[in-house]
FIKOLZA-1660 file (N, C-alpha, C; in steps of 0.1 Angstrom, whole numbers, plus 5000, padded with zeros to 4 digits):
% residues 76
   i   px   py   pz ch aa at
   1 5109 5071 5093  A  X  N
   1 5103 5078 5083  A  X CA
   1 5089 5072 5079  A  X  C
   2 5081 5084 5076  A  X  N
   2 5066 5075 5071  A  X CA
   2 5063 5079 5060  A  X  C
   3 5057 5070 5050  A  X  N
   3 5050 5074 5036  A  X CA
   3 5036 5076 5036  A  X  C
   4 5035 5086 5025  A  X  N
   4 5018 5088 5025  A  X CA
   4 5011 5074 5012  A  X  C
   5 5002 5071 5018  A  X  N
   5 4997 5057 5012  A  X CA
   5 4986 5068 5007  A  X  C
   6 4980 5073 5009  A  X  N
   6 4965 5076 5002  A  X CA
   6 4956 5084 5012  A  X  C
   7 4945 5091 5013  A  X  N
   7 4938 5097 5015  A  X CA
   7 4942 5100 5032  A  X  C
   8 4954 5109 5032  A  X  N
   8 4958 5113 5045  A  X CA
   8 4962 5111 5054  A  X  C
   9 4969 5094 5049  A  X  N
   9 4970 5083 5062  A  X CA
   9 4987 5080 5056  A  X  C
  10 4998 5080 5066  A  X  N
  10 5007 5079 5066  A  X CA
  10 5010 5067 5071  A  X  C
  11 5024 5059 5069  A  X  N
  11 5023 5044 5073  A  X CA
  11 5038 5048 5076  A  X  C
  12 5041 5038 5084  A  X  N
  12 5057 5042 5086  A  X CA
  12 5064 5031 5078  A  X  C
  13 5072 5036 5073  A  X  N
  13 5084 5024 5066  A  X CA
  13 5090 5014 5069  A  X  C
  14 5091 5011 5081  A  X  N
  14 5099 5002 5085  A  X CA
  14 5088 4986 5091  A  X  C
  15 5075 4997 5092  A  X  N
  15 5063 4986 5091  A  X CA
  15 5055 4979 5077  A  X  C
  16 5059 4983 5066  A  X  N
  16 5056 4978 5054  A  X CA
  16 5065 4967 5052  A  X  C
  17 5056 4956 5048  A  X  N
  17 5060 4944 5043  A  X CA
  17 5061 4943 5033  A  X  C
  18 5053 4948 5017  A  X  N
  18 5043 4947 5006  A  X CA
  18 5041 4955 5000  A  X  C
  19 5039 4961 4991  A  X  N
  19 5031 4970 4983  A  X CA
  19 5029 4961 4973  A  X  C
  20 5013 4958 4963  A  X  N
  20 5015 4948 4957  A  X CA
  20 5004 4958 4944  A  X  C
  21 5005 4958 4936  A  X  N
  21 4996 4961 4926  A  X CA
  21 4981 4953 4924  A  X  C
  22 4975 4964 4915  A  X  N
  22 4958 4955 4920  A  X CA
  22 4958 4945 4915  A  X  C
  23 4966 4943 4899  A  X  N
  23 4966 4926 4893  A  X CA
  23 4968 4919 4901  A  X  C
  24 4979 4923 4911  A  X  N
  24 4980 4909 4917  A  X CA
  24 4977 4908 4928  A  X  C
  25 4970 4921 4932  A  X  N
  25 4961 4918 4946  A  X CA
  25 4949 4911 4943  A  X  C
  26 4945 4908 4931  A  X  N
  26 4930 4905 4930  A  X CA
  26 4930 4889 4929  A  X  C
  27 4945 4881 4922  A  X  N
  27 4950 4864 4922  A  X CA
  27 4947 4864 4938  A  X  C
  28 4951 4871 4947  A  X  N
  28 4957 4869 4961  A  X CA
  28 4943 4874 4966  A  X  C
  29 4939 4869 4982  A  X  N
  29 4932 4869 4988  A  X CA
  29 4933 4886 4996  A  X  C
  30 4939 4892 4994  A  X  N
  30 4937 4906 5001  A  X CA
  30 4927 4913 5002  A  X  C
  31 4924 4914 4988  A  X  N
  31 4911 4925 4990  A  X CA
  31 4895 4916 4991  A  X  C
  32 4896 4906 4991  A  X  N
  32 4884 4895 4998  A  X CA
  32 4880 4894 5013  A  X  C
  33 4897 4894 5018  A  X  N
  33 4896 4893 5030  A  X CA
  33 4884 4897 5043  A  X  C
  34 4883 4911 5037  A  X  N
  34 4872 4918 5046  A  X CA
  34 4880 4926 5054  A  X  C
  35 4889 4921 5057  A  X  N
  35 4903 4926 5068  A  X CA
  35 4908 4941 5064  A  X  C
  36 4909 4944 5048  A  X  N
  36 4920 4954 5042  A  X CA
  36 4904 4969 5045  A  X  C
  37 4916 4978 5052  A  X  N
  37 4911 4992 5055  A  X CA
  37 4910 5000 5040  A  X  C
  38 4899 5002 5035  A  X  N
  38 4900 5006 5023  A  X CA
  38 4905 5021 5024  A  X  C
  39 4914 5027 5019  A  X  N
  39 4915 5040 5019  A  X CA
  39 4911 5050 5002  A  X  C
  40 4910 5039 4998  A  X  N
  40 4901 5047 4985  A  X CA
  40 4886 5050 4983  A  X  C
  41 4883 5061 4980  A  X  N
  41 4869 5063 4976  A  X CA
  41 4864 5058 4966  A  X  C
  42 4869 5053 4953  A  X  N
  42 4870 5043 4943  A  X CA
  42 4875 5034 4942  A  X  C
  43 4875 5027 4928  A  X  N
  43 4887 5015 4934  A  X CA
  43 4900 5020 4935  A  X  C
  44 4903 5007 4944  A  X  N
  44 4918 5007 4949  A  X CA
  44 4927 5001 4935  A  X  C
  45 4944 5011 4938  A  X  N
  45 4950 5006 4926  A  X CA
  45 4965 5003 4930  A  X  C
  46 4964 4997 4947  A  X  N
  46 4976 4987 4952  A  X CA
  46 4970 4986 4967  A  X  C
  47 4977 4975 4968  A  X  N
  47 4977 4966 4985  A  X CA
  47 4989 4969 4991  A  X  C
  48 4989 4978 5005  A  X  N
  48 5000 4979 5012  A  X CA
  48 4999 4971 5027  A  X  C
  49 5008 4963 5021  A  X  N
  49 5007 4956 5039  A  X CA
  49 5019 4959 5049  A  X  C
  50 5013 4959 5059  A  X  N
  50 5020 4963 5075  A  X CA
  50 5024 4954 5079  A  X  C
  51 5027 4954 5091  A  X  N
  51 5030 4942 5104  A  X CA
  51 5017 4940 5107  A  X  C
  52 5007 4951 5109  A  X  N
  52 4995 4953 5118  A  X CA
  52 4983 4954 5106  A  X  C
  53 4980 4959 5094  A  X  N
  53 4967 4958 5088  A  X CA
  53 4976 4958 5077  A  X  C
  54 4966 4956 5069  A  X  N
  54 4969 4956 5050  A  X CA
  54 4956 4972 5045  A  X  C
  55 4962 4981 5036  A  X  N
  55 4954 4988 5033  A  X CA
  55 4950 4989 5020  A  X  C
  56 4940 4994 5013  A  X  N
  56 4939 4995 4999  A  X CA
  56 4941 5010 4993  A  X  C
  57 4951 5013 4987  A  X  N
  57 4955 5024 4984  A  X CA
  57 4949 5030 4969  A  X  C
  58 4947 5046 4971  A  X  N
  58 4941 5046 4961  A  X CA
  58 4953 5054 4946  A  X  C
  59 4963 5052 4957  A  X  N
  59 4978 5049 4947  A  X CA
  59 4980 5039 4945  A  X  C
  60 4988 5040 4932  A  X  N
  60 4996 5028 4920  A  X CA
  60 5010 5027 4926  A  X  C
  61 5012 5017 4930  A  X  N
  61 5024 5004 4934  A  X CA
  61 5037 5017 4933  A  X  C
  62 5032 5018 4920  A  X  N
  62 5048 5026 4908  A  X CA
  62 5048 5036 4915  A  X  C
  63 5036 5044 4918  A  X  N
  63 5041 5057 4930  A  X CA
  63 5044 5056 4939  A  X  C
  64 5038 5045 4946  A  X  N
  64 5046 5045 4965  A  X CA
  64 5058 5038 4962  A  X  C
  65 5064 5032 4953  A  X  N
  65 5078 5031 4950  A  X CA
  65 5089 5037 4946  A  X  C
  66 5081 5049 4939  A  X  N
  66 5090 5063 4936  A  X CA
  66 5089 5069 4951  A  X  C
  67 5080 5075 4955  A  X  N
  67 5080 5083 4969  A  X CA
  67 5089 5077 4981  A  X  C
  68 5093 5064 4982  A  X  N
  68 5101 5059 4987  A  X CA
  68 5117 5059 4985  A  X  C
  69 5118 5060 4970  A  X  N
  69 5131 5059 4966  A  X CA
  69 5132 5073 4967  A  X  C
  70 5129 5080 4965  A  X  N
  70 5130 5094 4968  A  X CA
  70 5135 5101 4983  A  X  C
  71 5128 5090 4992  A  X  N
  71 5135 5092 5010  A  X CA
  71 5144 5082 5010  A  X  C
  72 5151 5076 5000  A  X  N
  72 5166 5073 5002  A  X CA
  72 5164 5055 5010  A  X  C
  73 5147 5056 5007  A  X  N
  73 5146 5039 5015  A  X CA
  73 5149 5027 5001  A  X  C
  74 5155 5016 5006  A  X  N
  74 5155 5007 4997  A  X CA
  74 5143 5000 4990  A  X  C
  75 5146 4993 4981  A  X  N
  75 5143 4989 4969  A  X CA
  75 5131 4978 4980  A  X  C
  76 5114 4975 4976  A  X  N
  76 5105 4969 4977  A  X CA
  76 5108 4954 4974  A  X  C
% end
């Protein structure tokens, strides 16, 4: 199954490590990196990490955690 992270870019579920909120993406080295694929046109308002890249979503944590519980995937 895959979830929509933000601006038309789907991630598959079983490759998510992370979804982290911006509070605490900003203590944490994520969005410094240079590494994270921004997918927001403004700021970002959560960090989804993969196996393969970390992305900046321009969804809130609390949504991609409902849209998941909703496909019946377990708890983050």
């Amino acid at each position: 199954m895959y979830i929509h992270i933000g601006e038309d870019h789907m991630v598959r579920v079983k490759e998510i490590i992370a979804i982290i909120d911006k509070s605490s993406a900003l203590d944490s080295r994520f969005a410094e990196s240079g590494k994270a694929i921004n997918l927001s046109k403004g700021p970002f308002k959560s960090v989804v990490v993969t196996e393969k890249d970390i992305y900046l979503s321009p969804l809130a944590s609390t949504t991609l955690k409902k849209r998941s519980a909703r496909m019946g995937i377990q708890d983050f």
